[in-house]
N, C-alpha and C positions, 0 to 999 in steps of 0.2 A: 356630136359623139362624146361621151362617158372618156377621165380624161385618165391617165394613171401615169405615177414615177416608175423608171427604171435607173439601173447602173449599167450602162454598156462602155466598151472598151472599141473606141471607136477603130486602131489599130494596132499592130504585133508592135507590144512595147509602149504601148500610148497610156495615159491615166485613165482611172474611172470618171466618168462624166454621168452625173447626174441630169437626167432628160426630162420631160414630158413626151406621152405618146397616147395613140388613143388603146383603151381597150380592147383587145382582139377578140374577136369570135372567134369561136371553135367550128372547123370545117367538119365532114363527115367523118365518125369515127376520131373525134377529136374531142378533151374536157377542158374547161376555164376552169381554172383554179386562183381564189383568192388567198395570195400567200400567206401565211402570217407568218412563218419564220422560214432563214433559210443558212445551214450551215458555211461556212468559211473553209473551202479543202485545199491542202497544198495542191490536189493537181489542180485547182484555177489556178495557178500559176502559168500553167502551158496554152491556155486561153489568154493571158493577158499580155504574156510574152511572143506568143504568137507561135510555140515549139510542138504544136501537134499539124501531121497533115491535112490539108486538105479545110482549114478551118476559115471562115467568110468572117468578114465584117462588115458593119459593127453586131457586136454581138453581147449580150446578156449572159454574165454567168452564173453559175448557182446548180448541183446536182445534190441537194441536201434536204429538199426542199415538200415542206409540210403547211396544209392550209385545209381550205374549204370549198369543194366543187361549188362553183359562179353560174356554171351553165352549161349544157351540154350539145352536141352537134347530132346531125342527124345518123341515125345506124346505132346510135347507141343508148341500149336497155339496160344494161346492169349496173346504172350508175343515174343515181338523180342530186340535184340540189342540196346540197348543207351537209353532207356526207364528208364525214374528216379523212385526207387522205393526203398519199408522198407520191413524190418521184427521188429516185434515187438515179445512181450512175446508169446504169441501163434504162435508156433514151427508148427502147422499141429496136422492134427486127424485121427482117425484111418477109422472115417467110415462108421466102424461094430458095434459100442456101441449101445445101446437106445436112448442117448442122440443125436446121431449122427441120427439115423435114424428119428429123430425128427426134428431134422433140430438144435439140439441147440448145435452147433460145440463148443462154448465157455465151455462147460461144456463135451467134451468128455471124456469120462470114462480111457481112456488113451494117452490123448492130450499131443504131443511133445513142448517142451520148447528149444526154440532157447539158444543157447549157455549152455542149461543143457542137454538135448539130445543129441545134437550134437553141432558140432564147430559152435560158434556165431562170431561177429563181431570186436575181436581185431584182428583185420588180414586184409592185404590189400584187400583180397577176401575170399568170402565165399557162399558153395554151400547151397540150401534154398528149401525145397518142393515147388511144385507149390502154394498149396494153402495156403501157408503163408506168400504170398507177398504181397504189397500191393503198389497203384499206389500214386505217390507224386505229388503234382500238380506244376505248373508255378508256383514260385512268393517266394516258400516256401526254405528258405537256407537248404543242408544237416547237416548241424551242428544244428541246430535247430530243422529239422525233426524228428532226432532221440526220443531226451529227448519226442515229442509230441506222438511219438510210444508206452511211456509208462505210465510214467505218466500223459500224454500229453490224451491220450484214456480211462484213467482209472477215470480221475474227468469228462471228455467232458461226458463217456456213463452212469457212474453214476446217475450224473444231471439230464441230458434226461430221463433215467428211475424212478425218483425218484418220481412224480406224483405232482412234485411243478409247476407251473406255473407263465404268466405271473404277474409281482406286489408282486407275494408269498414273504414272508417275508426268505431270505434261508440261515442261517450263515455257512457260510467256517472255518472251526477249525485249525489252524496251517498255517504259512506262511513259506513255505517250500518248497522245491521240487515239492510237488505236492501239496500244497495250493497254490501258486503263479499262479498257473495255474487253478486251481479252483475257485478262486476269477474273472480272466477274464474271464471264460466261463458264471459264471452267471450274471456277468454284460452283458453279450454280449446275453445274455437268456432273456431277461427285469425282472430280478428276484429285489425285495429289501435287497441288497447282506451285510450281517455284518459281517465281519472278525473278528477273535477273536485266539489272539496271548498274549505270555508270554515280559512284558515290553513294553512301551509306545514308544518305539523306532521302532515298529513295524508299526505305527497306520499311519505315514506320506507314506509308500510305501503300505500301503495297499489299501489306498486313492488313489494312485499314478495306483492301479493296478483297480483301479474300485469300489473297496468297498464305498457302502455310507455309511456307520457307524465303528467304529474302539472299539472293547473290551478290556481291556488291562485284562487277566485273573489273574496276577500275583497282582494286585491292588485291584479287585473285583470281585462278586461272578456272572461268567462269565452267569448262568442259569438264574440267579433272573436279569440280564439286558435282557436277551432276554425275559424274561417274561412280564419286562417293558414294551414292545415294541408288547404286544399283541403274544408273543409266537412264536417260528418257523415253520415254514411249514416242514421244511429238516433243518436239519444240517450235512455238510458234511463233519467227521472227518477225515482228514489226518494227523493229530500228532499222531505217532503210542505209544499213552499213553493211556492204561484200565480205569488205575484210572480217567484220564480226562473227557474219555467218560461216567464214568460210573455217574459224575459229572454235564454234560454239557445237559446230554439226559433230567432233567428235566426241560432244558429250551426250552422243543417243547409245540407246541400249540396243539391243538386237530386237530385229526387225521394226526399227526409229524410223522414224521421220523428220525433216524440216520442213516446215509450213513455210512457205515464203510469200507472205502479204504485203509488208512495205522492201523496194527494190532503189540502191543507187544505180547508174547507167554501169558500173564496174562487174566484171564477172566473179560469179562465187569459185574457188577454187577450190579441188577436193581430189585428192589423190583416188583412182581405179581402184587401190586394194581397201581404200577405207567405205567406199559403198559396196565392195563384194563382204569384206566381211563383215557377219550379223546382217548378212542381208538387208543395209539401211539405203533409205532413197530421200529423195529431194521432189519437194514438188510447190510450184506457184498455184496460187488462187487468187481470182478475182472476185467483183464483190458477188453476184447474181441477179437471180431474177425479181420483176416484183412478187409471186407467191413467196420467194425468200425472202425478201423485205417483212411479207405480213408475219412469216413463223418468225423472224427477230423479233416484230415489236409484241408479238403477244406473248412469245417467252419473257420477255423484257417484263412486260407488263405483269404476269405472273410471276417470275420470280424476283421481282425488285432491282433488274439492273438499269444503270440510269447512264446517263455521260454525263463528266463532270464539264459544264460550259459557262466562257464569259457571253456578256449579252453586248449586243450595240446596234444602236438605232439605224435603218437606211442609209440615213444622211454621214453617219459616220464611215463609211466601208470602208477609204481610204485606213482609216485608224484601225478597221477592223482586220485588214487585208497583213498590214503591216506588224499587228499583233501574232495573229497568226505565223506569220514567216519569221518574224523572231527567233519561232521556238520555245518563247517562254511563257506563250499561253497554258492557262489550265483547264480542259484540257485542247478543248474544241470550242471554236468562236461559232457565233450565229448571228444572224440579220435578223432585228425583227420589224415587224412593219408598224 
């Protein structure tokens, strides 16, 4: 048997171990996919650490992950050979749920998680339900694809849903992994996009990234400038900081919103009369489905937004893992094979 690397984390808290194993077929309703890249997400942290339930080892992580159908299992027609395609966080659903039977796969009641379910993308191949694939278009690099798979889908489907429109006034909270990517989706949205980041070192790439306005929060009182400014439509947090948000949400206009995408385990605090008046609300998103995967990458690919990422080989993940939790990656790390 055909032999391939993987990185699996043999226990909660244990190191990456680079292996050999043989190459997996794809069962019924199943694709092999030859990886060539695969993003670095803080939540493999909870995989490696062992902080999610219900998680088996040893186990392969990786939900970022972009390549080239290897081979396909039986039942399945809308997918052949050398077709570029991702998986992203949503692993596949059950089905059978409510939510499923409603059509709102993103929310099924026992929705599989790529690389927490099952073996994700530090590996040269990895097998994928059918329905958690997703098609990647012309134009768009694998090394790139990935990071767009997560955080890349999580600010693009946020936005979209967010009920801001053309001109809305819509501040991006955090320039980060998944600010950076937030900031071009709403410039590329005709939104009046204000970034709003810790230190004035931030203000020239945020400009660089699309933002017409630069907040420096660590100078001033990040709410009373958006206030300035006739109030926010959306604000969409990605600095996974409570106290930020619980902060920043009075700088919405009537009838606002807070996007809340990245979350610390801390509760957001928010006075009763400050969501009754201007009628403003609060709401979480997560990333979605694969069809929303595809509308990312082909907005992406049409309007020029990219993720800003470092690259490192396989064999380095340790380096790369590490990079990443830093913090002081630029913006989003990726495996490539």
């Amino acid at each position: 048997m055909a032999k391939m690397k993987a990185v699996q984390v043999q226990k909660p808290g244990g190191d990456f171990e680079m292996v050999e194993r043989e190459i997996p077929s794809p069962g019924p309703g199943q694709i092999l996919i030859k990886v060539q890249g695969c993003g670095v997400c803080h939540s493999d942290y909870f995989v490696k650490e062992g902080y999610w339930p219900g998680l088996q080892y040893p186990r392969v992580p990786g939900h970022e992950v972009a390549g080239v159908i290897e081979s396909v299992g039986s039942g399945v027609t809308a997918w052949k050979k050398g077709e570029r395609v991702g998986v992203g966080w949503h692993g596949g659903q059950d089905n059978t749920c409510e939510a499923c039977r409603a059509g709102d796969f993103a929310n099924c009641e026992s929705s599989f998680i790529t690389g927490f379910t099952y073996d994700g993308g530090y590996a040269e191949y990895m097998v994928a339900p059918v329905e958690a694939v997703a098609r990647i278009p012309d134009g768009v690099d694998p090394s790139e694809a990935g990071p767009l798979l997560c955080a890349g889908i999580t600010t693009f489907n946020a936005l979209r849903h967010s009920g801001a429109g053309p001109g809305d006034l819509v501040a991006v909270q955090g320039i980060g992994g998944l600010g950076h990517l937030g900031v071009q989706f709403a410039r590329k949205f005709g939104y009046h996009v204000v970034a709003v980041g810790r230190g004035p070192e931030n203000g020239a790439l945020a400009k660089k990234l699309g933002a017409h306005d630069y907040i420096d929060s660590a100078s001033m009182n990040a709410a009373e400038e958006l206030k300035k400014r006739g109030g926010a439509k959306v604000i969409l947090a990605t600095a996974p900081s409570s106290k930020s948000m619980s902060e920043i949400f009075h700088g919405l206009g009537r009838n606002g919103k807070l996007m809340v995408v990245g979350a610390d385990a801390n509760p957001i605090e928010i006075p009763g009369p400050a969501l009754i008046l201007g009628r403003k609300g609060v709401q979480g998103w997560a990333a979605g489905t694969p069809r929303d995967s595809e509308d990312t990458l082909r907005f992406a690919a049409l309007a020029g937004v990219r993720a800003i990422i470092e690259k490192f080989p396989l064999a380095k993940v340790a380096e790369a893992y590490a990079r990443m939790m830093s913090g002081h990656a630029q913006f989003r790390v990726v495996l490539t094979m």
